[in-house]
C-alpha positions in Angstrom: 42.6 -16.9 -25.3 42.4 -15.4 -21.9 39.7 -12.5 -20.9 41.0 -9.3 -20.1 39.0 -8.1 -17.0 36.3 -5.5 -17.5 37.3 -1.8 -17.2 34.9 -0.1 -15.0 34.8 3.6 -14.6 35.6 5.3 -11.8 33.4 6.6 -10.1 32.4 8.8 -6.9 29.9 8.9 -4.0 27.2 11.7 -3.8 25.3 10.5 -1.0 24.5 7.2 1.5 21.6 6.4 3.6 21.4 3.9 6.2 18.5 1.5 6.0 17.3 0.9 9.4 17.1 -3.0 10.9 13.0 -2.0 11.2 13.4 -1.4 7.4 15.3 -4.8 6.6 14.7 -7.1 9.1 17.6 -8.9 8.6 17.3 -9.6 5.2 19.3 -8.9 2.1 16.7 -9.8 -0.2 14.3 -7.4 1.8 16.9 -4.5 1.6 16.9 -5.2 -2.3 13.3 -5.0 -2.3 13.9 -1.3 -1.3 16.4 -0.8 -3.7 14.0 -1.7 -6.6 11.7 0.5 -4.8 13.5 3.4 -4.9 14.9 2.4 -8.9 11.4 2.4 -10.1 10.6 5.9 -8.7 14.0 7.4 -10.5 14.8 8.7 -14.2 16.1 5.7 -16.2 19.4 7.4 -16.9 20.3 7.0 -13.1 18.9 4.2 -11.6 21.9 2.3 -12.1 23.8 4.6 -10.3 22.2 3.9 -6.8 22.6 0.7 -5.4 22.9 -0.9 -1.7 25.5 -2.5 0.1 25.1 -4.1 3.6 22.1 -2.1 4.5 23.5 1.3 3.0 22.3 3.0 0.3 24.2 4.6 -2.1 24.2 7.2 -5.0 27.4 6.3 -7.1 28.2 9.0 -10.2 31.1 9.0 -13.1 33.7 11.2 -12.0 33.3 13.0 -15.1 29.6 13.7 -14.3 28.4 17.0 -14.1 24.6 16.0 -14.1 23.1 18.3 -10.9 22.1 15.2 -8.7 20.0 16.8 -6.6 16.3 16.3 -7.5 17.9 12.1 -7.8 19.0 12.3 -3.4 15.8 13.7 -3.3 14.1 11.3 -4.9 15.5 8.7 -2.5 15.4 10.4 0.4 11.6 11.0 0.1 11.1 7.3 -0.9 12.7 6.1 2.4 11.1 8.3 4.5 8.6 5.5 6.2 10.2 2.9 4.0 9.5 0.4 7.4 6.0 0.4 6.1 6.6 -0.9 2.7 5.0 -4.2 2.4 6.9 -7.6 2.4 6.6 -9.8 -0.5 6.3 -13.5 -0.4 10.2 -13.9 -1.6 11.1 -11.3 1.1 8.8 -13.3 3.5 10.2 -16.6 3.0 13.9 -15.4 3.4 13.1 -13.3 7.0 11.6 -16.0 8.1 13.6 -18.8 6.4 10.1 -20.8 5.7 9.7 -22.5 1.8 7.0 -21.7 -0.7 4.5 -24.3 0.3 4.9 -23.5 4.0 4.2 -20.0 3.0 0.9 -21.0 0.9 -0.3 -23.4 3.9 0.3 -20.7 6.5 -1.6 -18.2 4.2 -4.2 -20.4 3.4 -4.6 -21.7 7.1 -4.7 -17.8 8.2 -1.2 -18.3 10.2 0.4 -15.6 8.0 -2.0 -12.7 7.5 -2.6 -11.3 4.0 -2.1 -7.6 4.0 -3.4 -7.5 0.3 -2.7 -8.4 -3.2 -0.3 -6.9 -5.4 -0.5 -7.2 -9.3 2.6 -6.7 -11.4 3.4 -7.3 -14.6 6.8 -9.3 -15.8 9.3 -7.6 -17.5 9.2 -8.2 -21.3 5.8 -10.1 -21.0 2.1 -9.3 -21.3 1.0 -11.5 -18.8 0.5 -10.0 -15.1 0.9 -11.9 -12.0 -1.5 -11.5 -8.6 0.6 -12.2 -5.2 -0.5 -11.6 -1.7 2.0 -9.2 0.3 2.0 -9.1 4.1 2.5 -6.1 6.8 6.0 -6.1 7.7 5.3 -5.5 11.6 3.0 -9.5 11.3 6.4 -10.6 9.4 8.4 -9.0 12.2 6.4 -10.9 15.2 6.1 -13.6 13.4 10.1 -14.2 13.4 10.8 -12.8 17.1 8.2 -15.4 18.4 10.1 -18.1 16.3 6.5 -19.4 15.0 7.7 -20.5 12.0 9.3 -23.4 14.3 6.1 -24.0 16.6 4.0 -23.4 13.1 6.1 -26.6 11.9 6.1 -28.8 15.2 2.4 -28.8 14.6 2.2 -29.6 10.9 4.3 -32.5 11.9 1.6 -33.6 14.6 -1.2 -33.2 12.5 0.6 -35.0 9.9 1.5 -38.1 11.9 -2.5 -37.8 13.3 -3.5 -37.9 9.7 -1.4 -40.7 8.7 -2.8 -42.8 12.2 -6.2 -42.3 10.9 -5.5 -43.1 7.3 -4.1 -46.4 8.8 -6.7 -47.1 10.8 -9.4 -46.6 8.6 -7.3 -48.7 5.9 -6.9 -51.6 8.4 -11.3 -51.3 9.0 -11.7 -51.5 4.9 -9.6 -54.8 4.6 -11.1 -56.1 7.3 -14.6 -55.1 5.6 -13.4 -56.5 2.9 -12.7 -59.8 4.2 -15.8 -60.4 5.8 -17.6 -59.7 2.7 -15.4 -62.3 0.8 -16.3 -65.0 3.5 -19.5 -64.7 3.1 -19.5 -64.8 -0.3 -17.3 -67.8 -0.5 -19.8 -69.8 2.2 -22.9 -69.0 0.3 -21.5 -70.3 -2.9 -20.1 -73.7 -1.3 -23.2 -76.0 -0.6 -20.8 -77.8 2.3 -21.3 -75.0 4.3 -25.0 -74.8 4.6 -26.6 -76.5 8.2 -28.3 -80.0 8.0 -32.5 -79.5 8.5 -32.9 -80.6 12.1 -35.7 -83.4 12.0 -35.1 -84.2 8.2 -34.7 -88.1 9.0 -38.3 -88.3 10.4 -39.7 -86.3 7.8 -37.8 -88.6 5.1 -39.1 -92.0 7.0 -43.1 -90.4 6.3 -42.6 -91.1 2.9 -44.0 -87.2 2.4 -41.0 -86.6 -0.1 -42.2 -89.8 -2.4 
């Protein structure tokens, strides 16, 4: 049985802001970072109505609304009034500066990418709460127009192979080690091996050993 396709209701456009490239930096994930920003500050009954499309926001209503939406534009307006300052977290990080999880963690953990703080939230439908660092979105922004994530990976790899020199090295010194020791364990057990008594025909021919 084929679907019929979803009726959606028409609707019609109260108001659109423009989210600066300062406030995105690129990123789509970023820009819907702000849009959950600006949800969680607005009524339940019309957060879905605001969403964001190619770094726009918009406010969306039924055509049949008659709701005054005033106090909802400005709601949003006020929450993106310095919206470049809103901190960057680590899923937002790792797509402006297309880096993984664990590069993220080492460059945190090496002091590379500078922590701008903790943020605790708690998941949606759960009791359990979850701690994340969050970083200043001007260190994100230098960060990618220096392209360091690049020169941040060229010297991973160097210490990498520096590591693996040394582990090789120091592998080769412990067999060797280890050889040694089993050579002389093998000559002191074989009786073959042990050096004739110099003089030990004269002091045979004394008789001293009968």
């Amino acid at each position: 049985m084929t679907k019929r396709p979803k009726l959606t209701a028409s609707t019609r456009l109260v108001q659109q802001w423009t989210l600066s490239p300062a406030a995105t930096l690129g990123s789509a994930v970023r820009a819907k970072g702000i849009l959950l920003e600006i949800r969680a500050r607005l009524p339940l009954t019309a957060r879905k109505q605001v969403d964001v499309e190619v770094a726009t926001v918009l406010l969306r209503v039924p055509e049949d609304a008659d709701e005054d939406w005033q106090s909802v534009t400005e709601t949003i307006s006020e929450t993106l009034s310095g919206i470049e300052a809103l901190p960057v977290i680590p899923r937002e990080a790792e797509d402006i500066l297309c880096i993984s999880s664990s590069e993220r963690h080492r460059w945190l953990k090496d002091g590379r990418l500078q922590s701008a703080g903790t943020r605790t939230v708690k998941l949606r439908g759960r009791a359990r709460k979850i701690t994340f660092h969050v970083f200043d979105p001007r260190h994100i922004e230098d960060v990618m127009d220096r392209g360091m994530p690049d020169v941040w990976r060229e010297q991973d790899a160097a210490t990498a192979a520096e590591n693996r020199r040394r582990a090789a090295g120091k592998a080769a010194l412990n067999r060797a080690r280890k050889r040694r020791s089993n050579t002389r364990r093998e000559d002191s057990q074989d009786p073959s091996s042990h050096e004739t008594l110099l003089g030990w025909e004269d002091f045979e021919s004394d008789g001293l050993l009968r």
